[in-house]
N, C-alpha and C positions, 0 to 999 in steps of 0.2 A: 399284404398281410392284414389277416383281422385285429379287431381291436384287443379282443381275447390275448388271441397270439403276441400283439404289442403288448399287453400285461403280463403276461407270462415270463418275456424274455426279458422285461424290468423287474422282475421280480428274482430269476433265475440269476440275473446279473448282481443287485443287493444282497444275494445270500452271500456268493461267493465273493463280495466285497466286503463283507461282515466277518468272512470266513478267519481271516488273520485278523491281529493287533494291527499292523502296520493299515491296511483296509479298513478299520474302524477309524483308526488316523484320520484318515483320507478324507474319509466321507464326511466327519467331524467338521474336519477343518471345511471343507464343504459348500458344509452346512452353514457356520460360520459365518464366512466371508459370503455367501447369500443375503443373509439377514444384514448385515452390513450394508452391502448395495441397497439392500428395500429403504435401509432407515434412511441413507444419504440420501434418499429423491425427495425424504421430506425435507432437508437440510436448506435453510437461507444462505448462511454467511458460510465466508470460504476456508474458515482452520478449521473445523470443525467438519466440514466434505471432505479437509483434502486428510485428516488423519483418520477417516471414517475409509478414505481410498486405502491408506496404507494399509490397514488391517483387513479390508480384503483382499490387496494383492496379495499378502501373506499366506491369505488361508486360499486362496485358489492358486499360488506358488509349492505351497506344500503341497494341496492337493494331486499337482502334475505331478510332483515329483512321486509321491508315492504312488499316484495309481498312472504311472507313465505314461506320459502327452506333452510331446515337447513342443508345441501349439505353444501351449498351457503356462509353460515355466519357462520360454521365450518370452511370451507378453508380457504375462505380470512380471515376470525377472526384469525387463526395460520399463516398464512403468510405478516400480516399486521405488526406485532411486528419484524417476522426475517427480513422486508424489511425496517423498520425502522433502526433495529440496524444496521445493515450493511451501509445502507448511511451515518448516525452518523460516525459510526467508521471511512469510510472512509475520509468524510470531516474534523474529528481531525487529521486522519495521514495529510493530505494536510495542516491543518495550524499548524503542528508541526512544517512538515519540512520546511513552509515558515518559520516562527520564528526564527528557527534554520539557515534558509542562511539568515534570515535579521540581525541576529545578530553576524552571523561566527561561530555558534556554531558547531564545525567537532567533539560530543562526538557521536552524533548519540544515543542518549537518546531514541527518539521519534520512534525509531524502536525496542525497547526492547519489545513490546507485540508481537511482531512477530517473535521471534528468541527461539532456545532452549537452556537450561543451561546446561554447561558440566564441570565435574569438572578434573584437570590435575593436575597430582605429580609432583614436584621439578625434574628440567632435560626434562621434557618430550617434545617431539618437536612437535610444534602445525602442521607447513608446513615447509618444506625441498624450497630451491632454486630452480625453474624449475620445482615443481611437479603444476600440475594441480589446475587452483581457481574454488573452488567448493564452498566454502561458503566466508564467511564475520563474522566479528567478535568485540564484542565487550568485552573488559574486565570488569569483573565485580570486582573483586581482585587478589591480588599478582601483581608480574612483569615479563613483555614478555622481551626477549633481542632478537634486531632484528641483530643474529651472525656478518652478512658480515658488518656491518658498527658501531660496538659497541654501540651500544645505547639500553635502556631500556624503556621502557613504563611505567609508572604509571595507575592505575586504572581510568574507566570513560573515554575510550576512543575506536573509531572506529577505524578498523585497517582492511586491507586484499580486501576491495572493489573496488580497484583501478582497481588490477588484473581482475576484469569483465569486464571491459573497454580496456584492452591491448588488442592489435591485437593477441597476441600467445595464451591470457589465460592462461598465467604461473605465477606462484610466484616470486618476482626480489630479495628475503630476505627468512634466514629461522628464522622463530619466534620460540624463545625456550624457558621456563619456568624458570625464575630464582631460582623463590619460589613456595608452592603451589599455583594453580591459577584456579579461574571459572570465565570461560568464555561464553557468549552465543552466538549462529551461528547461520546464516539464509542462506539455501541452495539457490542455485542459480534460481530452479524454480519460491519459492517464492518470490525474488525478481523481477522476471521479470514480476512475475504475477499482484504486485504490481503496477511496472513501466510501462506495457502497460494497465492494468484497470484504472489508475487514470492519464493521461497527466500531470496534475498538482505537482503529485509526482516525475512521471519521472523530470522535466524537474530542479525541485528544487535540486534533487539528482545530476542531474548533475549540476549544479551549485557549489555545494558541494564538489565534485568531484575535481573541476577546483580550489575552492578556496584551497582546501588542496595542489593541484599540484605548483598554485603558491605559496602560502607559504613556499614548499618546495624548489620549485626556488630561491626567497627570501633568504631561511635559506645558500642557496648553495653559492651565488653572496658573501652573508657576509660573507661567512668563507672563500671565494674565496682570498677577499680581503684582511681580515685580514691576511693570510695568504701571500698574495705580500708584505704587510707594513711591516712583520716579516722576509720577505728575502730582501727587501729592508731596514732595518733597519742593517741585517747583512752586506749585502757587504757593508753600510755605515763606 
């Protein structure tokens, strides 16, 4: 077929898809959901792709159905739900973790759909000092003791994330099992994959991040102190 002839029978075919309301619909919507796909290739981050997907499965949804292609409103009809849920999901993790740094919350709750549950015996050492941060963790029960500096953790709380941020990537504490303990871990990939798809997530985490570092500042200076007014209270 000529090119001519290829024009013609696009053309022959527009009229009579303009010809009805329902046809102008069609083509509308289309058109639409076209321009939509164009703009998503410019798109970086991922709420903003994936409601940019919704609204063209929509309009190339509609499209099948009125100008009949059940191709058309098979696909988008099955990828109109997984591109909803997915935006969903992600703009709850973003106003968890806002919540959670508007309130100082360092349990890191709002990441528990993302992490897996393992369970450790009495004694068992989670990470060693210096060995490699590979995940992140949150305690679900029992108590961690973090060796080098005697202290224990209580359940409900985020622990080991710092170490993604060191410059070496090492462990500065080894976490050891007081009691039995389930714990859940989120590997490193999927945190990153997290923190570069969502800007808004990265940027809360670290925030997060910063407040637990200064709190530990904080906790240092006071005991700092206390501990001068108890040698100044001796040579007194």
């Amino acid at each position: 077929m000529s090119t001519l002839a290829l024009f013609d029978a696009a053309v022959a075919a527009l009229s009579s898809a303009v010809a009805t309301p329902s046809g102008i619909i069609a083509l509308c919507s289309a058109g639409v959901a076209g321009m939509l796909v164009i703009v998503s290739s410019f798109v970086k981050t991922m709420i903003p792709l994936r409601c940019l997907a919704v609204g063209g499965n929509l309009g190339f949804l509609i499209y099948g159905a009125l100008h009949p292609s059940l191709i058309m409103v098979v696909l988008h009809g099955a990828l109109l739900p997984i591109n909803i849920f997915r935006a969903a999901e992600m703009a709850r993790l973003t106003r968890r973790v806002q919540e959670a740094a508007a309130s100082n919350d360092l349990s890191g709750v709002w990441l528990r759909p993302y992490m897996r549950r393992r369970r450790l015996k009495k004694d068992a050492v989670l990470f060693r000092k210096g060995d490699a941060a590979t995940h992140l963790y949150f305690l679900v029960d029992g108590r961690i003791e973090f060796v080098e500096i005697g202290e224990t953790m209580a359940p409900g709380r985020l622990f080991g994330e710092i170490a993604f941020f060191a410059p070496t990537k090492c462990r500065s504490l080894t976490a050891r099992c007081v009691t039995n303990c389930t714990v859940l871990q989120m590997d490193e990939m999927t945190f990153k994959t997290l923190y570069f798809q969502n800007p808004a997530f990265g940027f809360e985490v670290v925030t997060l991040v910063a407040g637990r570092l200064w709190a530990d500042r904080q906790r240092l200076e006071e005991r700092l102190a206390a501990a001068m007014q108890v040698a100044g209270a001796a040579q007194g």
